[in-house]
FILUM-97639 format. One line per 5 residues: number of its first residue (from 1); their letters; for each residue x, y, z of N, C-alpha, C, O. Coordinates in steps of 0.02 Angstrom, whole numbers, plus 50000, padded with zeros to 5 digits. Each point is the difference from the previous one (the first is absolute). Layout:
! FILUM-97639
NUM	A	X,Y,Z,X,Y,Z,X,Y,Z,X,Y,Z | ... .
This chain:
! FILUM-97639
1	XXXXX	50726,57827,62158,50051,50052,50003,50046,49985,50059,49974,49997,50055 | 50078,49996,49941,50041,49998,50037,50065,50043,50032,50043,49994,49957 | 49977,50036,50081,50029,50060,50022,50080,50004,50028,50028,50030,50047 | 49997,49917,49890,50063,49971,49987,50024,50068,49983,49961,50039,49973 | 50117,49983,50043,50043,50051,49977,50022,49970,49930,50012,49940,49992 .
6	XXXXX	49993,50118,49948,50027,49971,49948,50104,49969,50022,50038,50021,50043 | 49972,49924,49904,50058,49975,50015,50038,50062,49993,49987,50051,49969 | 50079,49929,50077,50046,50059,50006,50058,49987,49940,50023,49943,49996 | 50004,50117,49950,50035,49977,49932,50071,49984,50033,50021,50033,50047 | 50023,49898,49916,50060,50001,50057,50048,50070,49973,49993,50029,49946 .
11	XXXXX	50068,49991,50118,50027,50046,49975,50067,49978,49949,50034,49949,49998 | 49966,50127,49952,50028,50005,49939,50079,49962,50009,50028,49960,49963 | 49992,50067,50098,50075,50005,49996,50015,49931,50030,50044,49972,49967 | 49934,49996,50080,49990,49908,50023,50000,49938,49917,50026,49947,49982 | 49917,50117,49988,49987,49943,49945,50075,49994,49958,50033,49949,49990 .
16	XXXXX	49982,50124,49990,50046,50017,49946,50077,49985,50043,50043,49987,49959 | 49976,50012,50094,50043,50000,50017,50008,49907,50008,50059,49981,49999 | 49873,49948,50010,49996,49927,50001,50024,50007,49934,50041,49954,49994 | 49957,50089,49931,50006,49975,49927,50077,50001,49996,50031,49954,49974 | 50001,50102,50055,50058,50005,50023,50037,49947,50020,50045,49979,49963 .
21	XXXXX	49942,49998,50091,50015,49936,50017,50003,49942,49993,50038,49957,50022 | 49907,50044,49939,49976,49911,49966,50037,50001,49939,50023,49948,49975 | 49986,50128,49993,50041,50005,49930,50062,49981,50018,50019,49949,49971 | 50029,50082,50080,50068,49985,50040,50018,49902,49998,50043,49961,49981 | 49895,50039,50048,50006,49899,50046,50015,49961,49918,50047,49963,49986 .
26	XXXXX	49898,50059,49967,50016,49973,49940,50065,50012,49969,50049,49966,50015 | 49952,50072,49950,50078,50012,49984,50049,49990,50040,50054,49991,49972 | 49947,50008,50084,50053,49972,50025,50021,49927,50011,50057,49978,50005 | 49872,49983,49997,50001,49935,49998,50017,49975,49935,50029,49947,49987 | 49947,50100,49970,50026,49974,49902,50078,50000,49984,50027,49967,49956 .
31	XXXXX	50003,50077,50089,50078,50009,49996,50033,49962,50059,50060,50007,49989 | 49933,49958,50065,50015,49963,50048,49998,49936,49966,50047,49962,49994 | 49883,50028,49981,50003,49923,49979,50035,49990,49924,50006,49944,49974 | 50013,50107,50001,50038,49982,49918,50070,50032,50011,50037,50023,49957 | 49974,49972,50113,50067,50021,50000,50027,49925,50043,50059,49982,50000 .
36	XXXXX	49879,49979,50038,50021,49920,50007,49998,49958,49977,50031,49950,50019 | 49912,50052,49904,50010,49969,49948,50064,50010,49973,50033,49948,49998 | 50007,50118,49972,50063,50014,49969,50073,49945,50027,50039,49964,49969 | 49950,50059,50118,50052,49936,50029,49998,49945,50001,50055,49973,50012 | 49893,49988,49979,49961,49941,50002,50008,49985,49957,50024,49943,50001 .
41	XXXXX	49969,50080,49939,50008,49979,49921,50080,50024,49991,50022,49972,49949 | 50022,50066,50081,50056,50023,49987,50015,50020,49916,50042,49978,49962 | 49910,50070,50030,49993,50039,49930,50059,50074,49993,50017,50046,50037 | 49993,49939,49920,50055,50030,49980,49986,50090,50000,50047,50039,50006 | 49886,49982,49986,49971,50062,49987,49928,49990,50047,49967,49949,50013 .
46	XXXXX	50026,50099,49998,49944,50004,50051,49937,50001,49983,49960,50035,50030 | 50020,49919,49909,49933,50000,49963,49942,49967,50057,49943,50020,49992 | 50069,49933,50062,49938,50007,50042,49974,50074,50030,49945,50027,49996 | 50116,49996,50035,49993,50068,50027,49944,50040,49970,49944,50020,50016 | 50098,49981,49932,49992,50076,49942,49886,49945,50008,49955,50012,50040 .
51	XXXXX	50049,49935,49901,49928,49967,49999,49960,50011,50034,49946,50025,49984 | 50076,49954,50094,49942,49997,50068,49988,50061,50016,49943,50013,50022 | 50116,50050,49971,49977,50051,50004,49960,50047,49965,49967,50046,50023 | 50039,49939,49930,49941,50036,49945,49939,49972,50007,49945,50025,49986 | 50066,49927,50034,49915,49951,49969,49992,50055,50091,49984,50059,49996 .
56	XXXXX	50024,49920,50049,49995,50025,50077,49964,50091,49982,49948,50021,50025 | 50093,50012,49933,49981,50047,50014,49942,50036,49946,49972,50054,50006 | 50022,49898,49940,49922,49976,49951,49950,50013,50061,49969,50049,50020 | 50036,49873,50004,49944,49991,50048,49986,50044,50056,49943,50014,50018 | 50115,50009,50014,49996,50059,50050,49957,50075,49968,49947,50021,50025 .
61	XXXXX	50084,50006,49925,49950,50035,49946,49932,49978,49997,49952,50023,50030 | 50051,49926,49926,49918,49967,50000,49956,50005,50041,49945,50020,49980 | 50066,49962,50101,49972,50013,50058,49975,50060,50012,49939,49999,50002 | 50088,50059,50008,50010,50057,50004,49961,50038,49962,49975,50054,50017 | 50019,49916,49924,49965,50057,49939,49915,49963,50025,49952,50035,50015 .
66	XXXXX	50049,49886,49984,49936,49989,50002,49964,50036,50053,49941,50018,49996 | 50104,49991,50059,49954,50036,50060,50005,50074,49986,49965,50039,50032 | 50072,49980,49926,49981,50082,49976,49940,49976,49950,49958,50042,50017 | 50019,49931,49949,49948,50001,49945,49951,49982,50034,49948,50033,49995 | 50055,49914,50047,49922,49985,50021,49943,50035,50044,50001,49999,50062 .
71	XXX	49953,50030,49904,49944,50041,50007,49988,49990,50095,49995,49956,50043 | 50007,50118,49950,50001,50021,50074,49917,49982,50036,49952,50014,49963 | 50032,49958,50102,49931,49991,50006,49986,50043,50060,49942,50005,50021 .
């Protein structure tokens, strides 16, 4: 037996406010970098943009939901 304190749970608003942020860094990096593909490629319509940003904010979603679904311990 050992007379270890149980672990302390981290707090709500640290966690939820990092998803915040990590969601932000992504999407913004999906629209930064397909807006230097667009000049780079000198495309007539902003289809990297519009691309990197969707797929950016897929995966930003994706992230987000998995850590809402995964079983609390």
């Amino acid at each position: 037996m050992s007379n270890q304190p149980p672990p302390k749970q981290p707090n709500p608003f640290l966690k939820y406010s990092n998803l915040a942020i990590q969601m932000g860094v992504i999407i913004g990096l999906g629209a930064w970098g397909g807006k230097k593909l667009d000049a780079y490629y000198a495309t007539s319509k902003p289809y990297y943009t519009i691309g990197l940003s969707l797929f950016a904010i897929i995966t930003a979603l994706y992230l987000v939901l998995k850590d809402f679904i995964k079983p609390q311990r």
